[in-house]
LOVOKOL-123376 format. One line per field, with one value per residue (C-alpha): x, y, z; chain. Coordinates in steps of 0.02 Angstrom, whole numbers, plus 50000, padded with zeros to 5 digits. Layout:
<recs>
X <- [X:...]
Y <- [Y:...]
Z <- [Z:...]
chaine <- [A:...]
</recs>
This chain:
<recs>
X <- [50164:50077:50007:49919:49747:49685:49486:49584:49718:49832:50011:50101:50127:50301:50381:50479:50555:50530:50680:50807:50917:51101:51133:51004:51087:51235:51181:51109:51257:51360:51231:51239:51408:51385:51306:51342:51413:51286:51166:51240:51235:51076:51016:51147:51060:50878:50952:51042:50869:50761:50900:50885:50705:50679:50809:50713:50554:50620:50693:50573:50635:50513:50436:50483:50358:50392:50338:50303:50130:49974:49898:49728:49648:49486:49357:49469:49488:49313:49297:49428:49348:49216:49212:49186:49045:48964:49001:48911:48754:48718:48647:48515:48456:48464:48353:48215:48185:48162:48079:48153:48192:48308:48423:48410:48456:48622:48648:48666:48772:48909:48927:48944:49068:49158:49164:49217:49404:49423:49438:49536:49638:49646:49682:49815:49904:49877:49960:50097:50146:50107:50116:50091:50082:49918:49755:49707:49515:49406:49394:49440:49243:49265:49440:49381:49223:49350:49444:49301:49229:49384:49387:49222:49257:49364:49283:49231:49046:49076:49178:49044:48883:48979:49026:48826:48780:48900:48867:48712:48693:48873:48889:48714:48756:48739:48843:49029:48973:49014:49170:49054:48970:49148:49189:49029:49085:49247:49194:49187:49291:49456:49570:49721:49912:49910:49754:49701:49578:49458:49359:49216:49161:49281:49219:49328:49392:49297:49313:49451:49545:49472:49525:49719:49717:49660:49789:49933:50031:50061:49930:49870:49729:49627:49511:49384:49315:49256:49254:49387:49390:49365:49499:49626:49576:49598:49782:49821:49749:49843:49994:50092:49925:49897:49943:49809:49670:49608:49481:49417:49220:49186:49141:49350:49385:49428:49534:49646:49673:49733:49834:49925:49943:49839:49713:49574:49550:49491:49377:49266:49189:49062:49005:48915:48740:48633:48473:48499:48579:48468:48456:48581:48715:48689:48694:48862:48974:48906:48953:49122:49134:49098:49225:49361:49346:49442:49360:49260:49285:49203:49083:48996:48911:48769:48597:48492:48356:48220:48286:48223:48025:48075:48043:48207:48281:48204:48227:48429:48414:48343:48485:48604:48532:48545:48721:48794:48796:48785:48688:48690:48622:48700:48622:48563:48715:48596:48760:48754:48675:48532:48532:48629:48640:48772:48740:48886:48899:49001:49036:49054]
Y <- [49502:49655:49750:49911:49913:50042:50035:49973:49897:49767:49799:49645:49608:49623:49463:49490:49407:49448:49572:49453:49469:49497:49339:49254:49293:49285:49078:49039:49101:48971:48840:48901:48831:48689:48705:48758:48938:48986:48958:49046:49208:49201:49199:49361:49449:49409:49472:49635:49671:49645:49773:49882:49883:49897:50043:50140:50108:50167:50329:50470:50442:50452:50306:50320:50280:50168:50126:49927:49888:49859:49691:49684:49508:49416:49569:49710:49601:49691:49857:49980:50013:49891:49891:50094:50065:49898:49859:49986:49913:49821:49990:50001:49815:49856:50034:49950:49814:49894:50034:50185:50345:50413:50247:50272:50450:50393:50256:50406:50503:50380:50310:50514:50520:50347:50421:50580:50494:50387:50542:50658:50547:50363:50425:50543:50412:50298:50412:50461:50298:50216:50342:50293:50100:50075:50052:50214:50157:50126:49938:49802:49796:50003:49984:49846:49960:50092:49982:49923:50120:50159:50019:50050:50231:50189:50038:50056:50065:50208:50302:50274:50318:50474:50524:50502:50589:50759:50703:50585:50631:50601:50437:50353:50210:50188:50039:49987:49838:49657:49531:49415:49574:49609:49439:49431:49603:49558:49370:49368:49511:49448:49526:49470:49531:49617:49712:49908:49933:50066:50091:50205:50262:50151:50214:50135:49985:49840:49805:49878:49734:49617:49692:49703:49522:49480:49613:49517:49693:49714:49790:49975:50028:50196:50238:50406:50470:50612:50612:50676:50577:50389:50471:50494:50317:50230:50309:50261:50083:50042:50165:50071:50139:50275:50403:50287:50383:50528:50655:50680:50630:50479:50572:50601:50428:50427:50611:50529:50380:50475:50584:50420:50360:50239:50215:50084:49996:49820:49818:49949:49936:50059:50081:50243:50258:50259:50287:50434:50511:50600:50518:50640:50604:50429:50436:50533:50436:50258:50344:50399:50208:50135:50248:50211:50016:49901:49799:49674:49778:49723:49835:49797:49881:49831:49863:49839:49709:49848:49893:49735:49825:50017:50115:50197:50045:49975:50124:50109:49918:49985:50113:49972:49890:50047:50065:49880:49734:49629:49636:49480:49499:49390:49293:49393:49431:49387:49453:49625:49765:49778:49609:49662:49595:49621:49688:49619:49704:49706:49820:49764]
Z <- [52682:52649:52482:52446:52369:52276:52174:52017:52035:52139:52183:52190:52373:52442:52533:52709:52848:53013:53094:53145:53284:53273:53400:53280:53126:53184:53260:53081:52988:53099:53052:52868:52851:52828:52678:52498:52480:52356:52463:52592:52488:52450:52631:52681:52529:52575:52769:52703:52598:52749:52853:52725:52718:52915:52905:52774:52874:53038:52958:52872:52674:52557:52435:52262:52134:51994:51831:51837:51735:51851:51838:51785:51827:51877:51868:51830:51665:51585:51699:51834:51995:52041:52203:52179:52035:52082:52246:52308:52240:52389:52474:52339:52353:52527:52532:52391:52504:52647:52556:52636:52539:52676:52659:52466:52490:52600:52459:52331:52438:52490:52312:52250:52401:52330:52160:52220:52311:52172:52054:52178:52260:52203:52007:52017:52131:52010:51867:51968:52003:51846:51735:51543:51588:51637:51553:51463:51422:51588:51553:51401:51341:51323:51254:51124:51078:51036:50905:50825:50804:50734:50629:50576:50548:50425:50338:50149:50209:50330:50197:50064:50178:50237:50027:49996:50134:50048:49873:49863:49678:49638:49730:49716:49802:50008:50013:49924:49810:49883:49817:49727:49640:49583:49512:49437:49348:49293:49222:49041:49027:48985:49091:49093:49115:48926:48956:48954:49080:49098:49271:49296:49464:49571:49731:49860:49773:49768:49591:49566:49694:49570:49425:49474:49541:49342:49291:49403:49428:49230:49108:49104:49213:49214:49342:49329:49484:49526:49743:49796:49954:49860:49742:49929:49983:49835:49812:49995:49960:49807:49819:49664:49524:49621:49459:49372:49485:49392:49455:49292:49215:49123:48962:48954:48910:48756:48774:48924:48812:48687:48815:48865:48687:48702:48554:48631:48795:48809:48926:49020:49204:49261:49438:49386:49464:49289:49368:49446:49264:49127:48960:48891:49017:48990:48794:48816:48935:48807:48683:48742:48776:48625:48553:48682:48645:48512:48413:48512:48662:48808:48920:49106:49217:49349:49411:49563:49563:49572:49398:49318:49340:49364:49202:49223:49205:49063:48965:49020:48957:48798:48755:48809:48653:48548:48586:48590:48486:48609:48784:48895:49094:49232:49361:49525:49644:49819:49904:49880:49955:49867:49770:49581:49436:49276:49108:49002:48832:48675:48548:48350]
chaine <- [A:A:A:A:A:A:A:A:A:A:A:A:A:A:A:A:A:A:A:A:A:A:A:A:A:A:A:A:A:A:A:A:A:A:A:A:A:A:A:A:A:A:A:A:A:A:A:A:A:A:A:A:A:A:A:A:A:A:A:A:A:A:A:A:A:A:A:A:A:A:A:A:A:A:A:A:A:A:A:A:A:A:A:A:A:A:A:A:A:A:A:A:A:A:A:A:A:A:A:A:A:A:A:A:A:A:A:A:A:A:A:A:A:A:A:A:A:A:A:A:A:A:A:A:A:A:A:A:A:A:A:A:A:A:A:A:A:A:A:A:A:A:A:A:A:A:A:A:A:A:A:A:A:A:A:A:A:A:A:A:A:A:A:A:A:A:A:A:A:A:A:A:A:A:A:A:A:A:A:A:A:A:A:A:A:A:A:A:A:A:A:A:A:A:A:A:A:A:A:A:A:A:A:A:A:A:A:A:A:A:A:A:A:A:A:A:A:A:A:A:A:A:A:A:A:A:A:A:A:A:A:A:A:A:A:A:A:A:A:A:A:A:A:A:A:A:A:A:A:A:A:A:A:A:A:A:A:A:A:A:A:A:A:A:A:A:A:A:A:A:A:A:A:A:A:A:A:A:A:A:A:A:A:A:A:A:A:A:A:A:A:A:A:A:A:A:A:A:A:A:A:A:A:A:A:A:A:A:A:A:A:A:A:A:A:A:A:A:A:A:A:A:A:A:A:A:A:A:A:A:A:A:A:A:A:A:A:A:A:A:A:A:A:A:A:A:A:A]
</recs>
């Protein structure tokens, strides 16, 4: 038996026989006949592979590399190279107890050495031979990490902290709102297959997922907002409304309505940031509402907790009043970043 090691990675050891004899083989293949004929041609091909081995040994050709997948077990499960990167260690241990900066010195030289081969040598022989089968990332802990970056870099939260930190005035928000924020916004809004559905400020989606569960694939939805890159990810998240998206302000509600030939919505969700709007701004897009909404038309839209005290937000609960018939606040939303509540309104 015999195998080659290299700092990360095994290759799987090779079984052979001893070189036989010809009077040897030749005395076991008389023995041999005596039993099944299978058999016997499984031990003259194990003998010709063990000839042809010993031939190619004795004569100058060269090895072939291959392209079998390196197994990576016990250790070289969670890092490559440990006997390069940790089991060198041993010369530090050994240089701080005895206290010696010369040993310490040697310690830093033979691991730069180590380090050194397994880069010039060890790697490209492990490329060549391996080529695109083996582990790309230096261990599964850094391979894992990766995922979960990339997954993060392309999580609603990443997406939404990166659009605030380009638009902070425009998007208002650091965080997408949570699921039971978004139930709490559609309840009591009576969305069903029939309805026409107006959505300010989607961002990425998080009532809006709500809002076509409700809608069951039928309905007409119409979302305003004006990022360009929540407007791209919400296409590529819902590809089937993705004409429904408009990069357009909410103060053209009721002129796309009417552009559809549609004459009033039932319902309207905002995820505008009020707070950060002047009182003119604010008047105009409720007033565009009111006038986009049937008769009885429903209107949400949510606040922070701070709102409850801020002045800005009791003057926006005020012209809430001014504007709607009806102005009912839900229960706190604890799940949401920051704590929300709901201001459900309705319009004569």
């Amino acid at each position: 038996d015999y195998g080659w090691f290299y700092g990360d990675f095994f290759l799987s050891p090779v079984k052979l026989r001893p070189r036989i004899s010809r009077n040897e083989k030749s005395r076991k293949m008389s023995k041999s006949k005596s039993r099944s004929r299978p058999r016997i041609r499984v031990d003259r091909e194990v003998h010709d592979a063990v000839d042809a081995h010993s031939d190619s040994q004795s004569s100058d050709s060269k090895w072939e590399p291959n392209e079998h997948m390196p197994s990576y077990v016990g250790i070289y499960r969670y890092m490559n190279n440990p006997l390069v990167y940790l089991g060198h260690l041993w010369m530090y241990g050994l240089a701080i107890l005895c206290y010696s900066r010369s040993l310490f010195a040697v310690a830093i030289v033979a691991h730069v050495l180590k380090i050194y081969l397994l880069y010039t040598v060890e790697k490209p022989h492990m490329e060549r031979i391996y080529k695109n089968n083996r582990r790309q990332s230096s261990s599964a802990i850094t391979h894992k990490m990766k995922i979960k970056a990339k997954e993060a870099r392309s999580s609603d939260t990443a997406v939404f902290l990166a659009n605030w930190v380009k638009h902070p005035i425009e998007t208002g928000a650091l965080a997408p709102s949570s699921k039971q924020l978004a139930i709490e916004m559609c309840n009591t809004m009576n969305i069903g297959p029939d309805s026409v559905v107006v959505e300010l400020g989607p961002g990425t989606g998080p009532f809006t997922e709500v809002i076509f569960e409700l809608m069951q694939g039928k309905g007409t939805y119409i979302g305003f907002e004006l990022s360009e890159e929540f407007i791209e990810k919400l296409r590529n998240r819902f590809p089937e409304h993705k004409d429904d998206f408009l990069c357009r302000s909410a103060e053209d509600i009721t002129k796309v309505l009417k552009e559809r030939g549609i004459k009033h919505c039932d319902c309207v969700l905002s995820g505008l940031p009020w707070a950060i709007f002047s009182k003119e701004l604010q008047q105009s897009i409720l007033t565009q509402v009111t006038k986009s909404l049937k008769r009885e038309g429903r209107f949400a839209t949510f606040a922070y907790l701070q709102g409850l005290v801020l002045p800005a937000g009791q003057t926006f609960r005020a012209l809430l009043s001014r504007n709607f018939v009806k102005v009912e606040r839900s229960k706190i939303v604890w799940k949401n970043l920051p704590p929300a509540f709901v201001y459900r309104c309705q319009v004569k």
